[in-house]
Biotite code that builds the C-alpha atoms (Angstrom):
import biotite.structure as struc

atoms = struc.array([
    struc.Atom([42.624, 30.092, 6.764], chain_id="A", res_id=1, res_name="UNK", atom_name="CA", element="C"),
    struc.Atom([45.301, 29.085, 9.419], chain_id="A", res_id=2, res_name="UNK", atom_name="CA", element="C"),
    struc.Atom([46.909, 32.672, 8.976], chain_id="A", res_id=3, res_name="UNK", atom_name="CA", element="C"),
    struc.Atom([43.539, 34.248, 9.791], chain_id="A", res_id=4, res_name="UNK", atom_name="CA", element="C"),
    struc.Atom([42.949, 32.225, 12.623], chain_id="A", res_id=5, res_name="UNK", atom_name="CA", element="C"),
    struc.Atom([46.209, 33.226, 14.191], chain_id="A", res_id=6, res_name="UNK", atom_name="CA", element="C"),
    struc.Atom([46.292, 36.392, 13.603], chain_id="A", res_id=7, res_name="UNK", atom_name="CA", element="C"),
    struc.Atom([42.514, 36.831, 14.957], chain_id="A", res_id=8, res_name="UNK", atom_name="CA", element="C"),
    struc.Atom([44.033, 34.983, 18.257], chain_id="A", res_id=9, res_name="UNK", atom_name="CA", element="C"),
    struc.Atom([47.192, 36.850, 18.178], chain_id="A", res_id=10, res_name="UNK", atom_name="CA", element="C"),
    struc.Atom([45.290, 39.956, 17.956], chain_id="A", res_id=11, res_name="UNK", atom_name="CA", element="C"),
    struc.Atom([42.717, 39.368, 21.201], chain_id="A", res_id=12, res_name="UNK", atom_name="CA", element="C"),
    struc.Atom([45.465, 38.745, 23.341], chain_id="A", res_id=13, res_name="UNK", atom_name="CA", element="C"),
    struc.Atom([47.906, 41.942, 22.097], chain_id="A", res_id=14, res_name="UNK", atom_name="CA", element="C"),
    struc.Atom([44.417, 43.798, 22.915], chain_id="A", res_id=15, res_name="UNK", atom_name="CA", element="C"),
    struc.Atom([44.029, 42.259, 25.763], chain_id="A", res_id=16, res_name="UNK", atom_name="CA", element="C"),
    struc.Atom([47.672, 43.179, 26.777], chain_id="A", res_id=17, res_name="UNK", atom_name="CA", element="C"),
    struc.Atom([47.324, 46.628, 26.465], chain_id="A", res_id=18, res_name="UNK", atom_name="CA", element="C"),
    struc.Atom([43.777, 46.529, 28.405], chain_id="A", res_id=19, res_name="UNK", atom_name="CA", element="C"),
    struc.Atom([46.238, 45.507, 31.030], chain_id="A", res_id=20, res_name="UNK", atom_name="CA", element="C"),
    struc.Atom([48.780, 48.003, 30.674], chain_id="A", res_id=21, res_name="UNK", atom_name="CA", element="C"),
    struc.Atom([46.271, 50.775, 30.584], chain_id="A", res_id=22, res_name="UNK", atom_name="CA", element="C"),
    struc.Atom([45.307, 51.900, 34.263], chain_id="A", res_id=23, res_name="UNK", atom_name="CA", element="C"),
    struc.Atom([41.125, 51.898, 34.775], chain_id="A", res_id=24, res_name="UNK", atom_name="CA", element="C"),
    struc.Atom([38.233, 50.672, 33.141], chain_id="A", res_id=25, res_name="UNK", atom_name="CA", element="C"),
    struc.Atom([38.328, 50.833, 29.468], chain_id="A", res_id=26, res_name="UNK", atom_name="CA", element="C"),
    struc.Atom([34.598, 51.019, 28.145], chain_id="A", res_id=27, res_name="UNK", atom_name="CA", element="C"),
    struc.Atom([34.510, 48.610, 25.282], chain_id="A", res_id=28, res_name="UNK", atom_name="CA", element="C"),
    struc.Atom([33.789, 45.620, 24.388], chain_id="A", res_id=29, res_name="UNK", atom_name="CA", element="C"),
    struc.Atom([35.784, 42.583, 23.212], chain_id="A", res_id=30, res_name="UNK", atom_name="CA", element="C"),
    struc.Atom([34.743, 42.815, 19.304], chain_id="A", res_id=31, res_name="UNK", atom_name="CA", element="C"),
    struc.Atom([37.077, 46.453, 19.410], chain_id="A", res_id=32, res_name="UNK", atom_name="CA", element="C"),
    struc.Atom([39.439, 44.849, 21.923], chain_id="A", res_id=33, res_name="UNK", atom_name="CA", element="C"),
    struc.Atom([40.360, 42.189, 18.951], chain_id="A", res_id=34, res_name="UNK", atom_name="CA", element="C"),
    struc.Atom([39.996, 44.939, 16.462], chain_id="A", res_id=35, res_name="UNK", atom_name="CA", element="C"),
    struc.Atom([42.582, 47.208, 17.795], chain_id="A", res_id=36, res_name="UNK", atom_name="CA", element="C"),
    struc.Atom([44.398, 44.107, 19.087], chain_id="A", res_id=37, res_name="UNK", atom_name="CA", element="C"),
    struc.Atom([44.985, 42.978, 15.468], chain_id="A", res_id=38, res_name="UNK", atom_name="CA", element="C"),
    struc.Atom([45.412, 46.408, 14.407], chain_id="A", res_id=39, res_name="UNK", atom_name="CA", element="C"),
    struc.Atom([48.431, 46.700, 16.936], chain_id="A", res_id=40, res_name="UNK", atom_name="CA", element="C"),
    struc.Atom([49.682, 43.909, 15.887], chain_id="A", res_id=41, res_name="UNK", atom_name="CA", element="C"),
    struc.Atom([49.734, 44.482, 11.952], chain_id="A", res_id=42, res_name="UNK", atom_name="CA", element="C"),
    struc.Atom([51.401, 48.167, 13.062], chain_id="A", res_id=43, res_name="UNK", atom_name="CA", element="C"),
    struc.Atom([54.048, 46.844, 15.677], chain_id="A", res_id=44, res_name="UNK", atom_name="CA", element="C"),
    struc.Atom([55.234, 44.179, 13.092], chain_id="A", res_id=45, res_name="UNK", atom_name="CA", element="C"),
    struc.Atom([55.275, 46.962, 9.966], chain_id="A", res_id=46, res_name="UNK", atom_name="CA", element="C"),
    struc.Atom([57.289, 49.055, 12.467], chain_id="A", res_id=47, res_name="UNK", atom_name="CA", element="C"),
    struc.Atom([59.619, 46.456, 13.683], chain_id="A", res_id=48, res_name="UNK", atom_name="CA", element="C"),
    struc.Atom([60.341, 45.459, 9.879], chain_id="A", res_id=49, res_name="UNK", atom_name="CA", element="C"),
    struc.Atom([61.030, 49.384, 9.477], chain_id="A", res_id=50, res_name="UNK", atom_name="CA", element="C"),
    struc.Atom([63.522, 49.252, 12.039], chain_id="A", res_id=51, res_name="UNK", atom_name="CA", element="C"),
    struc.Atom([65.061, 45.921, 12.360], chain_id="A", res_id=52, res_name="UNK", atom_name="CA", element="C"),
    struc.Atom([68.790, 45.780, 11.345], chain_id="A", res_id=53, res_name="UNK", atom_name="CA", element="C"),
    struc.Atom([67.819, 42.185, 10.333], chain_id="A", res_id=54, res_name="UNK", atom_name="CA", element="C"),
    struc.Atom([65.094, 43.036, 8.789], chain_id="A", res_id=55, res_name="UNK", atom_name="CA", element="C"),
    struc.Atom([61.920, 40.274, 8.054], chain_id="A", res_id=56, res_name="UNK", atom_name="CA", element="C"),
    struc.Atom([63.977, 37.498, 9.383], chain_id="A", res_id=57, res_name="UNK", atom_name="CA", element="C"),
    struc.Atom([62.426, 34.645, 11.405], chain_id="A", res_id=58, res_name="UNK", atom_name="CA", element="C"),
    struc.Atom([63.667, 34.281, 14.488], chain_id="A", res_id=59, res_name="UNK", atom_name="CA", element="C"),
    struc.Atom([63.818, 31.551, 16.495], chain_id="A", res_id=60, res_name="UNK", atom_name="CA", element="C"),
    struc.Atom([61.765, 31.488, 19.746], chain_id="A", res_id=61, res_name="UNK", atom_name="CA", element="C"),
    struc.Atom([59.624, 34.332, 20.923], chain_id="A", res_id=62, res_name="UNK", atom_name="CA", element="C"),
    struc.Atom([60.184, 37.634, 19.563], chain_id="A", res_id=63, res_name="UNK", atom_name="CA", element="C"),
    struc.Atom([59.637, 39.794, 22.145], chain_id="A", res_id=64, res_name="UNK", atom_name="CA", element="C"),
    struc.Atom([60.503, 42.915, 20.859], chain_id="A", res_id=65, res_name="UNK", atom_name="CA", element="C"),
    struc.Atom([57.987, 42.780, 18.513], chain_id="A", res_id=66, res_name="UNK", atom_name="CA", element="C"),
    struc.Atom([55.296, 41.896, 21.010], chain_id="A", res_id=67, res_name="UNK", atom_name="CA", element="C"),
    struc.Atom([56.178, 45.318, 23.034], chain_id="A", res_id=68, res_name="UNK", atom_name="CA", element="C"),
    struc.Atom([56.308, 47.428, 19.965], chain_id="A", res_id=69, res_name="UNK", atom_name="CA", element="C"),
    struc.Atom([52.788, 45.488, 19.051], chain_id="A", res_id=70, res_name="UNK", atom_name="CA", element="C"),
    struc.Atom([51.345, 46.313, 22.475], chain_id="A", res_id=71, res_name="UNK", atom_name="CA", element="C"),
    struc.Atom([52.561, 49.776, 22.616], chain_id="A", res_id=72, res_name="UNK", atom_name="CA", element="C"),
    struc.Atom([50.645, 50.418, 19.421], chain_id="A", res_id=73, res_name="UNK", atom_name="CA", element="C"),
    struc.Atom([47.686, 48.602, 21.150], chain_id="A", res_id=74, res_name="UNK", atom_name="CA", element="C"),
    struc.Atom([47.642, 50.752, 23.936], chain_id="A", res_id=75, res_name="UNK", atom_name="CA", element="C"),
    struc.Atom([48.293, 53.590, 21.747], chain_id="A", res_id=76, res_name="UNK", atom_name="CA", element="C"),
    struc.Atom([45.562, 52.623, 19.626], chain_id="A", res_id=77, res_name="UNK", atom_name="CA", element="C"),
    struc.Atom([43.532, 52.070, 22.502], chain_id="A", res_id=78, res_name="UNK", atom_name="CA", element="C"),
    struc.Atom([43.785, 55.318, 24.360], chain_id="A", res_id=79, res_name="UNK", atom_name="CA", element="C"),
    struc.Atom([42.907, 56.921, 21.036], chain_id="A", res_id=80, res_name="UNK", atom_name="CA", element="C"),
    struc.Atom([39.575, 54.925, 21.303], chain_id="A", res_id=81, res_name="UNK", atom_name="CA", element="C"),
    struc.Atom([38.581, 55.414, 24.656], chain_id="A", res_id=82, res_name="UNK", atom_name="CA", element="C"),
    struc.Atom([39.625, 59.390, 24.570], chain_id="A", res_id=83, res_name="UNK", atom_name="CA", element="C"),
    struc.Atom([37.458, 59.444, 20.899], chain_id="A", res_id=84, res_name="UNK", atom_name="CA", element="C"),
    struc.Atom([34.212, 57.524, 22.751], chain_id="A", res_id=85, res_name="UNK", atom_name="CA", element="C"),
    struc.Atom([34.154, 59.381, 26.118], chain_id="A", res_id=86, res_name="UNK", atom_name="CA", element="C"),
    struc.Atom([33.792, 62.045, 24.197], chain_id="A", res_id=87, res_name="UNK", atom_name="CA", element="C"),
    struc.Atom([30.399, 61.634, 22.291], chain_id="A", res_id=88, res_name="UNK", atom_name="CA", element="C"),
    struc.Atom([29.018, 60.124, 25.564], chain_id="A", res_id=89, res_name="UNK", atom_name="CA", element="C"),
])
């Protein structure tokens, strides 16, 4: 349950980082902000495992490579979204 928690946490505040990122007003809501947040996420950390030389070791502190690589696929993710909605409006 912990796991699910964190990753739902972890999730709303990668979407919320690439909100940032993204120049303008994104229309939609916080429910699809968290959604592509954890989405991101899950992406960014298969990726980094694809490309880390060390691969699925812990680290210790803040990873922050992983965080960028999560966001980037946020924003990514994101863009894809907003482009996909504006469309059908």
């Amino acid at each position: 349950m912990g796991q699910i928690i964190g990753t739902i946490i972890f999730g709303a505040v990668i979407g919320i980082l690439a909100r940032l990122v993204i120049p303008g007003k994104q229309a939609m809501g916080m429910l699809i902000t968290i959604v592509i947040g954890i989405i991101g996420a899950l992406i960014g950390y298969w990726i980094w495992g694809l490309i880390s030389s060390e691969g699925n070791e812990n680290t210790s502190g803040i990873d922050w490579i992983r965080w960028i690589i999560s966001i980037a696929v946020a924003v990514v993710l994101t863009l894809i979204y907003t482009s996909a909605t504006r469309e059908r409006r």
